[in-house]
C-alpha positions in Angstrom: -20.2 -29.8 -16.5 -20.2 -29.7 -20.4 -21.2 -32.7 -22.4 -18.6 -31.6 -25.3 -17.1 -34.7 -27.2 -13.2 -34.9 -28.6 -13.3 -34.3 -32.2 -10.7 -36.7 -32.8 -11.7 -40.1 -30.8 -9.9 -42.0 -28.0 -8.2 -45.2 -29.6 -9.5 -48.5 -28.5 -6.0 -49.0 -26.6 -6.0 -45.6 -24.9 -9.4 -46.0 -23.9 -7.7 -49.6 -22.5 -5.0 -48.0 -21.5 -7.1 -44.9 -19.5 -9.4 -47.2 -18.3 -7.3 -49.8 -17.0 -5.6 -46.8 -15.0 -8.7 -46.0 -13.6 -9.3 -49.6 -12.6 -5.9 -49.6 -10.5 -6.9 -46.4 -9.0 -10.5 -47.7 -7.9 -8.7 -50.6 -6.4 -6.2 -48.3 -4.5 -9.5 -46.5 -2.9 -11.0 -49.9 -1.7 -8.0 -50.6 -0.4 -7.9 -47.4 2.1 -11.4 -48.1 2.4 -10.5 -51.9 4.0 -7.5 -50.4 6.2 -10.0 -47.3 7.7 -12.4 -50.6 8.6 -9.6 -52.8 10.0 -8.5 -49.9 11.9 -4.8 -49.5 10.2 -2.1 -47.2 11.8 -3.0 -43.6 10.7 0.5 -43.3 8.9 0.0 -46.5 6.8 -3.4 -45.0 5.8 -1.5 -41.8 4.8 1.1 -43.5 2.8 -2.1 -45.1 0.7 -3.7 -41.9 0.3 -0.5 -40.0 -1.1 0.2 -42.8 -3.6 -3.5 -42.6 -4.5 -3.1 -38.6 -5.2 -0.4 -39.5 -7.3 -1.6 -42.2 -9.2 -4.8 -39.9 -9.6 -2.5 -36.9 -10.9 -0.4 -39.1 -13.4 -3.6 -39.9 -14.2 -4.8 -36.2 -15.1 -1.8 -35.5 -16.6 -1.8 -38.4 -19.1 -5.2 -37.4 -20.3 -3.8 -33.7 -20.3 -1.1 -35.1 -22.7 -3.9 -36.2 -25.2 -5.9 -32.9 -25.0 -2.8 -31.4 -26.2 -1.9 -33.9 -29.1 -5.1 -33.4 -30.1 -7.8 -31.1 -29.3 -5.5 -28.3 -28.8 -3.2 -28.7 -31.6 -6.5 -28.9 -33.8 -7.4 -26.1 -32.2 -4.8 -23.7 -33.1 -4.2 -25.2 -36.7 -8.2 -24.2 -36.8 -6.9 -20.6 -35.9 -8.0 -20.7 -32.2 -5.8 -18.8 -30.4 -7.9 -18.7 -27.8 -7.8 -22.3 -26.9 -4.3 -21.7 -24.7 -6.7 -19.6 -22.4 -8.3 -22.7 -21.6 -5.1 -24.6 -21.0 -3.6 -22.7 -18.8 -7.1 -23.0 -16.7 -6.7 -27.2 -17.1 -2.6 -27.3 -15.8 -3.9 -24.7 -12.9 -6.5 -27.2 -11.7 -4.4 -29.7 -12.5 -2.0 -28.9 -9.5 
């Protein structure tokens, strides 16, 4: 993993705002993790886990949203073409 940093920093409300997602998110796990020991019906453990991988994938794409506003758009006023390359790579994953 790189240890590259945003040239342009979070704000202190979308670090909040990230954050506070992250929270909810953390919370949904724990939650599966209770029904799995209180031995939940399967489907009712499924139902959790799909609203998790969506609340995870908003999740991604919100941040995704603020790596273009920024980093990228910086990127290709800087004259870095290249920069889409990497993009593409992040929506692919991102699926």
């Amino acid at each position: 993993m790189d240890n590259r940093k945003k040239h342009v920093p979070r704000s202190e409300a979308e670090i909040k705002q990230l954050k506070n997602r992250l929270h909810r998110i953390t919370g949904q796990l724990n939650g599966i993790e209770n029904m799995i020991e209180e031995n939940r019906y399967c489907g009712d453990v499924l139902i959790q886990i799909a609203a998790v991988e969506k609340a995870l994938q908003a999740f991604g794409y919100n941040v995704l949203e603020g790596h273009l506003k920024t980093c990228v758009t910086d990127e290709i006023r800087a004259g870095d073409d290249e920069i889409m390359d990497e993009v593409m790579e992040l929506i692919k994953k991102l699926k």
